[in-house]
N, C-alpha and C positions, 0 to 999 in steps of 0.2 A: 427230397423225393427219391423214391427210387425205380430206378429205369431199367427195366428189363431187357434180357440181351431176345435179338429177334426171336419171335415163337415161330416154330416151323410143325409142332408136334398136337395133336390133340389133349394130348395130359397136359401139357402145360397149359395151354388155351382153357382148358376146362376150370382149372385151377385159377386161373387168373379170372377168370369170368363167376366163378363162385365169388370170389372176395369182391369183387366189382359190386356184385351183385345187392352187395348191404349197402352199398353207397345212398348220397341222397340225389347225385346227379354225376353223372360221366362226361368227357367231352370226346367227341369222336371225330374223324377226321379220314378221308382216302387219298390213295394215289391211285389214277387208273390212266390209261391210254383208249383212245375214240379216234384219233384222227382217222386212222385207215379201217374202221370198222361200224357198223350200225350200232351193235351194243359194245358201252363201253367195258375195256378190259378190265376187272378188278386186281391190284398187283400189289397192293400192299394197304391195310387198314392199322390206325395209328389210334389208340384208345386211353384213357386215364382218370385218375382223378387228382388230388392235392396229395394223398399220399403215395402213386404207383402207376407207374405208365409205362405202355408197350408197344412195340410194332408189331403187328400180326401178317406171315407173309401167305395171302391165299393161293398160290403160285408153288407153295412147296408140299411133293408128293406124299400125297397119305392124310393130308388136313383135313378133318372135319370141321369146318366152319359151322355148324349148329350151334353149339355154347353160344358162342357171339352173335349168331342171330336170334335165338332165342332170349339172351338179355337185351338188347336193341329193340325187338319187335314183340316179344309177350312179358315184359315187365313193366306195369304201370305204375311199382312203386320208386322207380328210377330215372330221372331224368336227362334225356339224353341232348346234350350242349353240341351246337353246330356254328362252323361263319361262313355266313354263305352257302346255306346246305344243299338245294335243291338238287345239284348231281350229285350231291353223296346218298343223298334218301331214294335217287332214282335207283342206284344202284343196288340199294337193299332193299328196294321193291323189287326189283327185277329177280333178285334171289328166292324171294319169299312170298309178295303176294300181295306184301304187308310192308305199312311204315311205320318208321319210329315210331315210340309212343311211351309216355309223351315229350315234346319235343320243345326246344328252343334255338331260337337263332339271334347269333349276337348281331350280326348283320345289319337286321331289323329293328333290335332293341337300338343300338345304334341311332338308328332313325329317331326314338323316340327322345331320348337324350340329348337330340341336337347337333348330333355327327352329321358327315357328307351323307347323301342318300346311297352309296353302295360303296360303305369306307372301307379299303382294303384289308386284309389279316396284316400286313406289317404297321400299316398307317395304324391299325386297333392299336396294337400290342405297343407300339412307339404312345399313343396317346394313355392307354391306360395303368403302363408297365415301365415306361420311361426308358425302353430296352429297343437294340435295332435288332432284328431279324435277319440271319445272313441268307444272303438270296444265289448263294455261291450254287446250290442242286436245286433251284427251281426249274430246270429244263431237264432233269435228267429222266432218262429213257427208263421209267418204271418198270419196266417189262423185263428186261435185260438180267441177269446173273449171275455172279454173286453181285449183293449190292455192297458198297463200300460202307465202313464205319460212317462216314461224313455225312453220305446221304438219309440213312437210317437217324444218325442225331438229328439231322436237319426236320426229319420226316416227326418224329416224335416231338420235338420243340412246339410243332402245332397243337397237339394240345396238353404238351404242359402249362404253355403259356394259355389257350382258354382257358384251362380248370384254376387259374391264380384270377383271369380276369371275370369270369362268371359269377361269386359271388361280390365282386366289386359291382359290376354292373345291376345285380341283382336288388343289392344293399340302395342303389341311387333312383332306381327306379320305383321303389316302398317312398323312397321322400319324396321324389318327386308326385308320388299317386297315380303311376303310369303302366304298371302291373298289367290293371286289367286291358286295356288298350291293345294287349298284343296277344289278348286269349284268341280273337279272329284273326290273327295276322298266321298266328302257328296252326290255326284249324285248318286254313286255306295251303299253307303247307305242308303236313301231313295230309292231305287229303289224296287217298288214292288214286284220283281222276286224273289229278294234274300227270300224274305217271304213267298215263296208259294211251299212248297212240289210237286215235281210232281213224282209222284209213278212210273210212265215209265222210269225215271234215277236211283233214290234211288240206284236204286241196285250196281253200278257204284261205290258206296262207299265201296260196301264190298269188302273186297281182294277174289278175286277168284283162288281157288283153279288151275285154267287150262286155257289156252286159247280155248279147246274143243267147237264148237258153241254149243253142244246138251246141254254142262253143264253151259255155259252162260245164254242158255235162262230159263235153268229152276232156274236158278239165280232173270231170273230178274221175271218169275212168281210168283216165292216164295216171291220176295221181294213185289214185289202188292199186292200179298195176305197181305204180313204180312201187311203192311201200311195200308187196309182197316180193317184189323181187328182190331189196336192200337188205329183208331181213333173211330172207332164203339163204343169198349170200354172205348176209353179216359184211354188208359193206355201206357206207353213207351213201346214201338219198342222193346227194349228188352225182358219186362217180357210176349211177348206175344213169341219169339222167338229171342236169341241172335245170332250174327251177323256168330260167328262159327259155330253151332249148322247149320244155313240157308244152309253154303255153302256144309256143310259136306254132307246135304241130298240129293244138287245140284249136288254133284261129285259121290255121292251111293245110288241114288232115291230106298226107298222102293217100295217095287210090289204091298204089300198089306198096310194096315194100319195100320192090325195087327202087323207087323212089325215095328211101328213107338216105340212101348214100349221096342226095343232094342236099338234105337238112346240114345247117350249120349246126355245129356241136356235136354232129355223129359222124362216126369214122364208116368208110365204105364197106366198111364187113356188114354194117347193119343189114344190107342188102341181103343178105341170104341167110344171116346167124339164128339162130332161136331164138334168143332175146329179141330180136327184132319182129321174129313172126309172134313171139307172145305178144308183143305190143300192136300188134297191130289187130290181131282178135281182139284187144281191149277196146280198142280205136273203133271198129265194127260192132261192137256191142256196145256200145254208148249210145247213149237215148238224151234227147234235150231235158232240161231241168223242167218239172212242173212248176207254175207260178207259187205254188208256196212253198219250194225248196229254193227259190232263187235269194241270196245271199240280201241282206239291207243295204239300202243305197249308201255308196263311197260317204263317204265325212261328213258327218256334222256341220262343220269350220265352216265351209263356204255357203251353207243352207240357211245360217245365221244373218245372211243380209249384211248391211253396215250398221245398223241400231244395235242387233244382233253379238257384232262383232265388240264392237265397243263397251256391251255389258261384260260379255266375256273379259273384254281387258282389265275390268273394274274390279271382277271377281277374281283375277288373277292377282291384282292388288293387294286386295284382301287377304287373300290367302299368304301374300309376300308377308303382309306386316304381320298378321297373326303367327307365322310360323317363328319370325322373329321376335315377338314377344312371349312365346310358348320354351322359344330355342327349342323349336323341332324341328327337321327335315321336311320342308313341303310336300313331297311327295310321298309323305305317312298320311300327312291332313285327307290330301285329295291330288286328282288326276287331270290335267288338262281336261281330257273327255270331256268327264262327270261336269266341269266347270262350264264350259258350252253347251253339252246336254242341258243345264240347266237354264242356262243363258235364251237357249232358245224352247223353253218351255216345259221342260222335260221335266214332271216330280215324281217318278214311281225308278224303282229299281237302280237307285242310282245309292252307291255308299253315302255319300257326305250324308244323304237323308236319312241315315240308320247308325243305330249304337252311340259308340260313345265320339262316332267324326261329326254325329251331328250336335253335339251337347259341343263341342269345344271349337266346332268351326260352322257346320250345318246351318245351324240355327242363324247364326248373323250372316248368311251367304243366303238364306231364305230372304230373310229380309232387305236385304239390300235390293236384290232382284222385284220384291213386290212393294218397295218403295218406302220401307218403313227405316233405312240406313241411310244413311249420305255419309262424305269425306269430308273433314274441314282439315284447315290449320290451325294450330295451339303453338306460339312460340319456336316458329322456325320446322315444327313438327306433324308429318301425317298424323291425322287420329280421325275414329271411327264417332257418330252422332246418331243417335235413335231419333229418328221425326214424329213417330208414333209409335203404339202396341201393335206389336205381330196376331194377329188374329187364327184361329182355327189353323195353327202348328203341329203335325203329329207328334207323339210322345217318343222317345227313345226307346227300347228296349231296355232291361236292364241289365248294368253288366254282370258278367263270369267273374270269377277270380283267378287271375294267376296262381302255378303250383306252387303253393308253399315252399320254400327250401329255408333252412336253419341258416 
């Protein structure tokens, strides 16, 4: 394979991104830095295929980074290989608008093969490569310049080794007949939504102290406030206000501002600084939540009763032994959630019931719930028992086909 010495230049970017461009899949991969900022830094992108890989520095003056994102984002006859992508796709949405497309994650496919459910890039490459990973620049400060030969090979090695293990994995997952399985797994990640903050839910994330609507809504004022303020800054959510700190003011709104230099977590400048009089206009404009903006009641779990409970264990069961006679990751099958949703009556809107989780696990998780499964012993061994016919079952959709690659 040959490895290109770092690109710093638009000619060469262009060039390498022309010959990319005939491939039938690429594997891509980033280095960025987030700790001290709301968006993450982009400082180096690592790209290839079997025949030719490179590290792209975005960080060096005069780059135009379009080639690259126009093969990532407006080529659909190229598919672009990821592990673990979800911050490297954030990151070229944030550039563009737009995600990969189309997309794959070994990650996931992982799952479906029988791997841990969130198996690391060395653990991969150790299981499917029989190769260690040196983890000597895993901490190194991306940002920083010049970078050394060491970390640049280090940086690159990510995906040479996907583009060796891609169509291995590819190739197992045709035998297995598992393909189509992960056409919704990558829809849901390529889907531009998952990439787009919308500061009217955010607050939805913090535990809230009360179901009170007065102190919901100034939940979620506060939490708009904060999210305009982090990005203004370009500083994390937290160091402008931690997530505690938000709800506690939510539940004990100071009167005056003055006041804000006795909240725990804020330092006594709040008392007079801007930031703090913006917050507090946020805090004054806040309006209690209307009854149908108010959020669904906390957990399922404990709404299930003890009968309740107890199916749910059953169907947790299930899903143990099926994922082990499938050799798939349980948490591809289905989700605690979903498994209690169900438990306590739930059948619309729920995955297991749809596609292809309901053809390979759905179905005998319906059943067991409406009484048409039981558990016996055979010889020392769990196994599943049909009591009767499942009656009036919806039908699956049918599936998509994974992209073709050679």
């Amino acid at each position: 394979m040959l490895i290109h010495p770092l690109i710093c230049d638009t000619d060469s970017l262009t060039q390498l991104c022309s010959r990319l461009a005939r491939s039938d899949f690429v594997a891509v991969d980033t280095e960025f830095m987030r700790e001290n900022s709301y968006w993450p830094e982009l400082c180096l992108v690592q790209i290839g295929n079997l025949e030719e890989a490179a590290a792209i520095d975005p960080m060096a003056q005069g780059l135009d980074l379009t080639p690259l994102l126009d093969l990532l984002t407006d080529n659909p006859d190229v598919l672009k290989v990821f592990h673990a992508g979800p911050q490297d796709i954030e990151i070229i949405f944030n550039l563009t608008g737009k995600t990969p497309t189309p997309l794959f994650d070994t990650q996931v496919a992982a799952m479906a093969l029988g791997q841990a459910e969130q198996i690391g890039y060395a653990n991969l490459v150790e299981s499917w490569l029989g190769r260690t990973v040196d983890k000597g620049a895993r901490f190194t400060d991306w940002s920083r310049r010049p970078l050394e030969a060491r970390q640049i090979d280090y940086a690159i090695g990510d995906v040479t080794h996907l583009a060796e293990i891609f169509p291995k994995m590819l190739q197992r997952l045709r035998k297995t007949g598992r393909g189509a399985w992960l056409d919704v797994e990558m829809e849901k990640l390529g889907n531009p939504a998952q990439y787009t903050p919308d500061p009217d839910t955010l607050w939805q994330r913090i535990r809230a102290p009360s179901r009170n609507a007065q102190v919901m809504g100034r939940m979620r004022a506060l939490a708009w406030w904060r999210e305009q303020e982090a990005q203004d800054k370009n500083l994390p959510r937290g160091r402008i206000m931690k997530d505690e700190t938000l709800a506690d003011i939510a539940a004990h709104p100071p009167s005056t501002q003055n006041e804000l230099g006795k909240v725990r977590g804020l330092s006594a400048a709040w008392r007079e600084n801007d930031i703090g009089a913006r917050m507090m206009d946020a805090l004054f404009a806040a309006r209690p939540l209307r009854p149908d903006e108010m959020p669904p009641k906390a957990p399922r779990g404990p709404a299930l009763g003890k009968e309740g409970g107890l199916v749910a264990d059953l169907l947790k069961l299930l899903l143990k032994i099926r994922s082990r006679e499938m050799d798939v990751a349980a948490k591809l099958l289905a989700r605690s959630d979903d498994l209690e949703a169900l438990a306590a009556g739930v059948r619309t809107n729920l995955a297991i019931l749809e596609g292809w989780r309901f053809e390979v696990f759905g179905r005998d998780a319906l059943a067991l719930v409406e009484g048409h499964m039981a558990f016996a012993i055979a010889d020392g061994r769990i196994k599943m028992t049909r009591t009767g016919l499942t009656k009036d079952l919806p039908d699956a959709p049918e599936p998509v086909t994974l992209v073709e690659q050679p």
